[in-house]
FIKOLZA-1660 file (N, C-alpha, C; in steps of 0.1 Angstrom, whole numbers, plus 5000, padded with zeros to 4 digits):
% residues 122
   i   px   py   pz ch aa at
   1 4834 6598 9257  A  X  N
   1 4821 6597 9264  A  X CA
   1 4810 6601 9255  A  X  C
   2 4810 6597 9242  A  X  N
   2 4797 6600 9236  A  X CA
   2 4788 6595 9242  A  X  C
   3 4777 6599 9236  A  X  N
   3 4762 6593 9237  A  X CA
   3 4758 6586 9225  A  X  C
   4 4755 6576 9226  A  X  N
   4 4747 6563 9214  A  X CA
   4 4735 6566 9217  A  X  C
   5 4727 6563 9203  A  X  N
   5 4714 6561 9210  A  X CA
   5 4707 6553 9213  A  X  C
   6 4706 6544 9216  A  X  N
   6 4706 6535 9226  A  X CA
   6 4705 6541 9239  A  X  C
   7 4714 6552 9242  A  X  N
   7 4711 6557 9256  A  X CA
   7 4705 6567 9255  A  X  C
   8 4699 6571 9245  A  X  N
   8 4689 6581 9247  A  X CA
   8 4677 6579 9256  A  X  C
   9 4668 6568 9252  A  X  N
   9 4658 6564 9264  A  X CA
   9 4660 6569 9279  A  X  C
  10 4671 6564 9282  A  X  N
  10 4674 6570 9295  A  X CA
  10 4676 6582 9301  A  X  C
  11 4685 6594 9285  A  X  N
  11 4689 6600 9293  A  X CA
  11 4672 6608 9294  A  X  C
  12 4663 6606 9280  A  X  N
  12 4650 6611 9284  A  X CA
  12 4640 6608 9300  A  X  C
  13 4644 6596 9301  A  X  N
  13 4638 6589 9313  A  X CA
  13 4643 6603 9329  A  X  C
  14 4653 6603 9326  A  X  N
  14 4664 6614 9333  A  X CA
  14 4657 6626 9336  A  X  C
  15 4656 6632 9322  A  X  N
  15 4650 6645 9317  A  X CA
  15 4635 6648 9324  A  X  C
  16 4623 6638 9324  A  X  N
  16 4616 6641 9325  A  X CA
  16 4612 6638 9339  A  X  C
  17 4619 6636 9346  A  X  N
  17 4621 6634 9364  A  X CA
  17 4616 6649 9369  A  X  C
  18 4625 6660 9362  A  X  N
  18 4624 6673 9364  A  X CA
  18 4614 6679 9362  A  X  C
  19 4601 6681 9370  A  X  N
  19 4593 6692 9367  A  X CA
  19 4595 6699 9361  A  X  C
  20 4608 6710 9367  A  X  N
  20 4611 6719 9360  A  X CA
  20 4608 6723 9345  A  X  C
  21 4617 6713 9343  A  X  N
  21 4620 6709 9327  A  X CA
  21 4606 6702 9319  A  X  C
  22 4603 6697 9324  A  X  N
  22 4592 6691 9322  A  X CA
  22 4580 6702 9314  A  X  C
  23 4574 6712 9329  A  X  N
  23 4565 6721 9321  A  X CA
  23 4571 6729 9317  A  X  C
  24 4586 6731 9317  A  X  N
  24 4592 6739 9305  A  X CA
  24 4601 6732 9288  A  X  C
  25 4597 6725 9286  A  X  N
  25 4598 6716 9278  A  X CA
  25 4609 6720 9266  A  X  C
  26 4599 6734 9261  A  X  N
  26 4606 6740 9248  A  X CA
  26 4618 6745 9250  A  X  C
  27 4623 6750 9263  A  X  N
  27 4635 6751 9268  A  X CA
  27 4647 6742 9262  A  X  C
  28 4646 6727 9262  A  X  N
  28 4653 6715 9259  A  X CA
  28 4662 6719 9242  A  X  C
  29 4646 6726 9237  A  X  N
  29 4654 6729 9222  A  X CA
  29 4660 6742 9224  A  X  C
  30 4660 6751 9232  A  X  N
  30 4670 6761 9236  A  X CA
  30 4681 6757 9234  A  X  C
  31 4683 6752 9249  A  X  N
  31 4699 6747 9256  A  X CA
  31 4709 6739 9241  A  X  C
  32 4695 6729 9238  A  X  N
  32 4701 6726 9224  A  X CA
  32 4705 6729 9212  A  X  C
  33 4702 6741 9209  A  X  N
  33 4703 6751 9198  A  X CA
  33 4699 6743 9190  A  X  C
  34 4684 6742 9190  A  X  N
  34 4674 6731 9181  A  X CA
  34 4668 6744 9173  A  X  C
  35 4670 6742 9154  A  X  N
  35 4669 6752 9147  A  X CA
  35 4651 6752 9147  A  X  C
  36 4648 6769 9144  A  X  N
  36 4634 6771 9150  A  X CA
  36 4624 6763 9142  A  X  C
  37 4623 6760 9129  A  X  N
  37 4613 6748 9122  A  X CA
  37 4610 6737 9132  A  X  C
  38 4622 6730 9134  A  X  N
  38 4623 6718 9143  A  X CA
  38 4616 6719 9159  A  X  C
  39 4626 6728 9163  A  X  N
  39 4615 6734 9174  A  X CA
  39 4600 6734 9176  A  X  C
  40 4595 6742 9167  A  X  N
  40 4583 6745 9166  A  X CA
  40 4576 6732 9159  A  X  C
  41 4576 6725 9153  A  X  N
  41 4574 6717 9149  A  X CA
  41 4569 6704 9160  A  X  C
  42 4582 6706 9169  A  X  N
  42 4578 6692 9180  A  X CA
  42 4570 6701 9193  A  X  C
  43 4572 6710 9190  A  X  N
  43 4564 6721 9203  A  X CA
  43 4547 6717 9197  A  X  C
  44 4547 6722 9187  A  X  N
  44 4532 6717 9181  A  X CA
  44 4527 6703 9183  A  X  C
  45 4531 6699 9180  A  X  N
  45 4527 6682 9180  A  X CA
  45 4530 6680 9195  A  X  C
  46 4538 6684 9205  A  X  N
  46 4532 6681 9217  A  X CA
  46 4517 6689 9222  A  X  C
  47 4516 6704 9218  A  X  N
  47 4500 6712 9217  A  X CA
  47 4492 6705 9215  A  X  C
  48 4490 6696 9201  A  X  N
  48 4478 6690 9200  A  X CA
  48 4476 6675 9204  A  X  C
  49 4487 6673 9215  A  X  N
  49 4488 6657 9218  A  X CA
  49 4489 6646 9207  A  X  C
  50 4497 6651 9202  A  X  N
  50 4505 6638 9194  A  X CA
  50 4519 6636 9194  A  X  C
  51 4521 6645 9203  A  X  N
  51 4536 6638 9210  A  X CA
  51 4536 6638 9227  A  X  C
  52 4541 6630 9231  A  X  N
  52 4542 6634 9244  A  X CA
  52 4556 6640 9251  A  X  C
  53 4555 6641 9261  A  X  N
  53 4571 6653 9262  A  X CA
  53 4581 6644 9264  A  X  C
  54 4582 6630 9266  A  X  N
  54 4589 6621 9265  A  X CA
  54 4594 6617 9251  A  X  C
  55 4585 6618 9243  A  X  N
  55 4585 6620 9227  A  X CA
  55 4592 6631 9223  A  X  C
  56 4587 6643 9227  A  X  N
  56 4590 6653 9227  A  X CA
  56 4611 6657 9226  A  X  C
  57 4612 6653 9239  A  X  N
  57 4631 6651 9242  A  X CA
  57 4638 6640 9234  A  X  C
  58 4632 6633 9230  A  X  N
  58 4636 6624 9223  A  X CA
  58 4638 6627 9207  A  X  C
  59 4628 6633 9205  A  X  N
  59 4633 6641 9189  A  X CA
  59 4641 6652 9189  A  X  C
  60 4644 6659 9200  A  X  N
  60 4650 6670 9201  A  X CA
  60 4662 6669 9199  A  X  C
  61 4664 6656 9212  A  X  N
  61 4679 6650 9214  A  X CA
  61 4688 6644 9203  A  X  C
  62 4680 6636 9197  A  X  N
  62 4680 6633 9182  A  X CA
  62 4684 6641 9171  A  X  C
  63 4675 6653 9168  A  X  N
  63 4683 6663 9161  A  X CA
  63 4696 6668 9166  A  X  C
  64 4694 6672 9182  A  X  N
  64 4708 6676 9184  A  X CA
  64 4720 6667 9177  A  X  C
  65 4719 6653 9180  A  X  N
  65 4726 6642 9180  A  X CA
  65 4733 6643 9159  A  X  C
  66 4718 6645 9156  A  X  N
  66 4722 6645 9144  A  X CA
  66 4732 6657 9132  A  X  C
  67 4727 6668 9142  A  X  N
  67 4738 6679 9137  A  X CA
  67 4744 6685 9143  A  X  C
  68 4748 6671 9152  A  X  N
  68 4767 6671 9156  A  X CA
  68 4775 6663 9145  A  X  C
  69 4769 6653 9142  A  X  N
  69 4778 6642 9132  A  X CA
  69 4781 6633 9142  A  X  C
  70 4787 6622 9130  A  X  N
  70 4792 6613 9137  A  X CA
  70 4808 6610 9137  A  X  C
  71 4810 6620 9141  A  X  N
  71 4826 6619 9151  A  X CA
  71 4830 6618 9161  A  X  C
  72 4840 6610 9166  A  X  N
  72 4843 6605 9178  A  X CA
  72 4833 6615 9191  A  X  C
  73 4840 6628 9191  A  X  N
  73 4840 6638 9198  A  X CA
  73 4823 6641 9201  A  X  C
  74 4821 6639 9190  A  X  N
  74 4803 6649 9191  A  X CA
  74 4795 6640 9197  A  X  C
  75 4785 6644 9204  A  X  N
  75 4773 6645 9212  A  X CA
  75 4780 6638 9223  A  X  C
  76 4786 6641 9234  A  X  N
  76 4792 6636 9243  A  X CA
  76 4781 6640 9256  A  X  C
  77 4784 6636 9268  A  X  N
  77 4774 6634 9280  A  X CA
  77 4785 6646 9288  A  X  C
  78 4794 6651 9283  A  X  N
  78 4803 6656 9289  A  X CA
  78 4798 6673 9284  A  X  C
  79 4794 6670 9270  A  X  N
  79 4792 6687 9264  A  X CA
  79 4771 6687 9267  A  X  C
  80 4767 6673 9269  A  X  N
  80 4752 6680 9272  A  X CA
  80 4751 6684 9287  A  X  C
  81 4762 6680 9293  A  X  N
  81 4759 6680 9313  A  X CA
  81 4762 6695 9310  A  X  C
  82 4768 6698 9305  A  X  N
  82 4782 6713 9307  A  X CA
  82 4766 6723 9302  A  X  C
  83 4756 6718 9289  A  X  N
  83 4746 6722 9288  A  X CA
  83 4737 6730 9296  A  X  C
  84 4734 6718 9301  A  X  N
  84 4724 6717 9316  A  X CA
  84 4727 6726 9321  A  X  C
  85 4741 6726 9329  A  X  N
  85 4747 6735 9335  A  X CA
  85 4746 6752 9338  A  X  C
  86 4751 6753 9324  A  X  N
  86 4748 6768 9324  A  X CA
  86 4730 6769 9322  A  X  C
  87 4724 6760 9321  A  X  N
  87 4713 6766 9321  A  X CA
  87 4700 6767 9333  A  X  C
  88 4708 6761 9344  A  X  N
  88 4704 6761 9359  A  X CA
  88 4700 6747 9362  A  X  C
  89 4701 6735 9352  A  X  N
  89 4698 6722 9354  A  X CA
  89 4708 6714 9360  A  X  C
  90 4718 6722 9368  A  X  N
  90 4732 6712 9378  A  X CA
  90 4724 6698 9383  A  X  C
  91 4714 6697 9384  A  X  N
  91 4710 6688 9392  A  X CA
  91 4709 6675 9382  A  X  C
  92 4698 6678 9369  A  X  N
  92 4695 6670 9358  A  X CA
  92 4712 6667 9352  A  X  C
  93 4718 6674 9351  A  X  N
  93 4733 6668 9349  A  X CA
  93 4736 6658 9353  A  X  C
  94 4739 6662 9370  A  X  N
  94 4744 6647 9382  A  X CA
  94 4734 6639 9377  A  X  C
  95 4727 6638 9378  A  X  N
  95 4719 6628 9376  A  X CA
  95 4721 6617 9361  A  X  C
  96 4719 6625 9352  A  X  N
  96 4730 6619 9338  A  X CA
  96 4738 6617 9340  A  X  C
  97 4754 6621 9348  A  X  N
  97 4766 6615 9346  A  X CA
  97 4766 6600 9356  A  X  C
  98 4756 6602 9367  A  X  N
  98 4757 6597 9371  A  X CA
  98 4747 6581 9369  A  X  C
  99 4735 6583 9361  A  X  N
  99 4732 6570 9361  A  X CA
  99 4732 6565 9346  A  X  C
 100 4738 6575 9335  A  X  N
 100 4740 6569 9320  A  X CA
 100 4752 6567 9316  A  X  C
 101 4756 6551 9313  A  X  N
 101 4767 6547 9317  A  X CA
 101 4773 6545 9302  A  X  C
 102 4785 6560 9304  A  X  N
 102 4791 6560 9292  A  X CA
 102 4798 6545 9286  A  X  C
 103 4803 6546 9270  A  X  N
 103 4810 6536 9265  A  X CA
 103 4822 6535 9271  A  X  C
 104 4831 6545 9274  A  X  N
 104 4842 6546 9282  A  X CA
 104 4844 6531 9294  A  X  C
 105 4834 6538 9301  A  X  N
 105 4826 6532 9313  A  X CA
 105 4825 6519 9313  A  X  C
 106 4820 6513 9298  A  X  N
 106 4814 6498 9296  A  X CA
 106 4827 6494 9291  A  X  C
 107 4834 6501 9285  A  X  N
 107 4848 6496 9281  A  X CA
 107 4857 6490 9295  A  X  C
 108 4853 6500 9301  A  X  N
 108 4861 6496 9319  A  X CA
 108 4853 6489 9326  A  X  C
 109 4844 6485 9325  A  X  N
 109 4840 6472 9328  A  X CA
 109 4842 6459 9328  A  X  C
 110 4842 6461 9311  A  X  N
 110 4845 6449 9303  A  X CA
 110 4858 6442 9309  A  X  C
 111 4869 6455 9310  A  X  N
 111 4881 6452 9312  A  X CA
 111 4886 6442 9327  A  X  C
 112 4877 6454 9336  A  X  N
 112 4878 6447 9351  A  X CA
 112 4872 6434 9349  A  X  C
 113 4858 6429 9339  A  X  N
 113 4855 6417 9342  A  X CA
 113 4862 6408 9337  A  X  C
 114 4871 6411 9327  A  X  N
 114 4879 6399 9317  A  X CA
 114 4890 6398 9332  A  X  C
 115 4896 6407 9335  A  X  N
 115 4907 6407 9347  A  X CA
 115 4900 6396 9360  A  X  C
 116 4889 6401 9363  A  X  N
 116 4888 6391 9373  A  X CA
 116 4885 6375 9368  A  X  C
 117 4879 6376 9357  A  X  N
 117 4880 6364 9352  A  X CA
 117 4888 6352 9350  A  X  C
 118 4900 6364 9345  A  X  N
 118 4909 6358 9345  A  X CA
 118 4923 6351 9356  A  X  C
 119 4916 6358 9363  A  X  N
 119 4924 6360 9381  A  X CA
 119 4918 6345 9384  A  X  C
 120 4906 6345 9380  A  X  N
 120 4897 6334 9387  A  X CA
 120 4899 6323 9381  A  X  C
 121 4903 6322 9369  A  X  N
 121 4906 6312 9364  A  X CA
 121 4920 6303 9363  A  X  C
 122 4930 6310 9369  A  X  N
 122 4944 6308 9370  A  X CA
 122 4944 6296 9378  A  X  C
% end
C-alpha cells in the first residue's frame, strides 16, 4: 500500500478538509518528523504568502516521501494513517484509507475487471 505521488494531490485535498489541521498546519511537519530547516522553511513561505497550506502539505509530504526512499515498504497509507492516529487525527486517517485508492487496490480492480471481462466474453 504505498503512496505514489500522483496520490499526493488527494491525500492533500484530504488534509486540508480539517480545520483542525489546517490552522495548525506546522503540526503536519511534526507528525512527519520533517527536519527543522525544512520545516521552517515552508512555515515561512506560508507567513509571507507564497505558499499556500495546500502547497504547504504538499512539500512536507514530499520530503516525508523522500526520506523514506524508494522501497517497496516506505511511505505507505498504512504508516501515515497509524500517523494521524496517534496524533488525534482518527478521523483525517478514515478519511484517507478510505477515499485514496491504494495500488493494491487498483491491482484488484484491474483483476475483478479482466475476470468479468472475461466471464462476459465466453
Amino acid at each position: 500500500m504505498r503512496i505514489y505521488p500522483d496520490q499526493v494531490p488527494l491525500i492533500v485535498d484530504i488534509l486540508v478538509q480539517d480545520p483542525d489541521l489546517t490552522s495548525n498546519h506546522k503540526h503536519v511537519a511534526t507528525i512527519l518528523d520533517t527536519p527543522a530547516h525544512t520545516a521552517l522553511h515552508s512555515a515561512k513561505l506560508v507567513d509571507i504568502g507564497a505558499f499556500t497550506i495546500p502547497e504547504y502539505f504538499t512539500n512536507i509530504i514530499f520530503d516525508w516521501m523522500a526520506r523514506k526512499g524508494a522501497t517497496p515498504r516506505s511511505c505507505t497509507m498504512t504508516e501515515l494513517c497509524g500517523l494521524l492516529r496517534c496524533t488525534n487525527y482518527g478521523e483525517v486517517a478514515e478519511r484517507l484509507e478510505k477515499n485514496v485508492v491504494t495500488s493494491r487496490q487498483v491491482a484488484q480492480i484491474a483483476t475483478n475487471h479482466g475476470a468479468g471481462y472475461l466471464a462476459h466474453t465466453a
